[in-house]
C-alpha positions as CSV (number, residue, x, y, z in Angstrom):
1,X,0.0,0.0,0.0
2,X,2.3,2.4,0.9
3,X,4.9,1.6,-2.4
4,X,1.1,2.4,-4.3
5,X,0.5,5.9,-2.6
6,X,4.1,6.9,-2.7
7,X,4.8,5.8,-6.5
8,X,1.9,7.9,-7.5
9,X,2.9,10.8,-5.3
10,X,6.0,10.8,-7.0
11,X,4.9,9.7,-10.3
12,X,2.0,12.5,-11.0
13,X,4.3,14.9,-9.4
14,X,7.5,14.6,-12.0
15,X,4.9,14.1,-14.8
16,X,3.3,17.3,-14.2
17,X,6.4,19.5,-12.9
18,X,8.6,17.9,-15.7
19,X,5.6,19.4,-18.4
20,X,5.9,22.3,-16.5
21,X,9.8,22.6,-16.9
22,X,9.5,22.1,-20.9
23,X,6.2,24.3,-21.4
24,X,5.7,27.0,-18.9
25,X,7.0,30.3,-19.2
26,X,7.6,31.0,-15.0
27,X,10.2,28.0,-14.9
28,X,11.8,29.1,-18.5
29,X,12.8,32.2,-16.2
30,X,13.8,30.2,-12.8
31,X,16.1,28.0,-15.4
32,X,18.0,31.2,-16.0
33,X,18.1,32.3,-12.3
34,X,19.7,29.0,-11.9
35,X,22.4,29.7,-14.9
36,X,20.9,26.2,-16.0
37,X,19.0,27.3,-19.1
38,X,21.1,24.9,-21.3
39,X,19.6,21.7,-19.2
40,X,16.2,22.9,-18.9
41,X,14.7,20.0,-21.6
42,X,17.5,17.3,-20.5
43,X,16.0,18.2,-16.8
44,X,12.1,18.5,-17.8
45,X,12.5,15.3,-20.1
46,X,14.3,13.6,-17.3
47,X,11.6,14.0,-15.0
48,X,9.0,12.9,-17.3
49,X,10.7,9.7,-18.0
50,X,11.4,9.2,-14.5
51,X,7.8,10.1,-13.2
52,X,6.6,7.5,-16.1
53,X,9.1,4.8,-15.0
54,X,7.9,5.0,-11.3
55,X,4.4,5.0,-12.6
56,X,5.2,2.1,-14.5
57,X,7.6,0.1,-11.8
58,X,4.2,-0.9,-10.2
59,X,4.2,-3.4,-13.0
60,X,8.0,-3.7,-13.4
61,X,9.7,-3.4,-10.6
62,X,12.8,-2.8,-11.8
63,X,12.0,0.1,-13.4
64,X,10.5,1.7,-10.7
65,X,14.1,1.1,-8.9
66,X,15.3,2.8,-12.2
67,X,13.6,5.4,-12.3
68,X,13.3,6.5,-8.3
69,X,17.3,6.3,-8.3
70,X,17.6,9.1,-11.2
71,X,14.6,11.1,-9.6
72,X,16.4,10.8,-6.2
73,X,20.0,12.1,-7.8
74,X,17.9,14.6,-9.6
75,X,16.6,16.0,-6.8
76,X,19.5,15.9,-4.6
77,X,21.2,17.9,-7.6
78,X,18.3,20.1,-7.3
79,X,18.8,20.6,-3.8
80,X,22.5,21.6,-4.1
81,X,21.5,24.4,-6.8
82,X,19.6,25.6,-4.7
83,X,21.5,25.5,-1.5
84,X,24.2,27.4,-3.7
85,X,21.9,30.1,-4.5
86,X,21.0,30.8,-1.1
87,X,17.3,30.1,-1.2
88,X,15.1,29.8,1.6
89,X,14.5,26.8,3.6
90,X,10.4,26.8,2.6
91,X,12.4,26.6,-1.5
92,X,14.2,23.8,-0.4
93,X,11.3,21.6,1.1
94,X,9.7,20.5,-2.3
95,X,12.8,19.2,-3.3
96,X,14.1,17.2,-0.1
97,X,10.5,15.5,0.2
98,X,10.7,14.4,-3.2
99,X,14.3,13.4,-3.2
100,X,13.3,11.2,0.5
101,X,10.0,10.2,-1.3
102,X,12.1,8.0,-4.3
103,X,15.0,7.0,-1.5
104,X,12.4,4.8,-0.2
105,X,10.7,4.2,-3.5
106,X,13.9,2.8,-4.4
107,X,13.8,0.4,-1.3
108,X,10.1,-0.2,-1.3
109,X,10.6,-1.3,-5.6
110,X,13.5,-3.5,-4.6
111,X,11.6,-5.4,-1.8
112,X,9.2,-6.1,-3.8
């Protein structure tokens, strides 16, 4: 039960922020606060594929493994970018829940 909650937790949220990243306007300009506008697709696209591989690890467990790692590393990346730019603790929360979120996806996926 809780691999299911957690899986789509993390699953709908990538899927939706990773559209976001490749789409909306407001994160084209928090790309170029970060001095990351060259990754913006390779990060957006990542987090699609990674939101669809936990989505789909429910099935195939292995990829759910697969694709919580990479969301986990992306959002420990995420975390450092931001740490580096100073940002507020309340920035910082979205992307340590999400990063703690696949650690135990990656565990829960591997267990099962």
């Amino acid at each position: 039960m809780a691999l299911t909650i957690l899986a789509l937790i993390s699953g709908i949220s990538f899927l939706k922020y990773g559209l976001d990243i490749l789409c909306r306007e407001r994160l084209f300009v928090e790309f170029e606060r970060y001095d990351l506008t060259r990754f913006q697709t390779l990060v957006g696209s990542a987090e699609v594929a990674g939101g669809l591989a936990v989505l789909v690890g429910l099935q195939i467990a292995t990829l759910g493994v697969l694709g919580s790692a990479g969301l986990a590393v992306l959002m420990g990346l995420g975390l450092i970018v931001r740490i580096r730019l100073r940002d507020p603790i309340r920035l910082l929360l979205p992307a340590a829940t999400l990063a703690v979120i696949n650690v135990a996806l990656v565990v829960l996926f591997a267990s099962s």
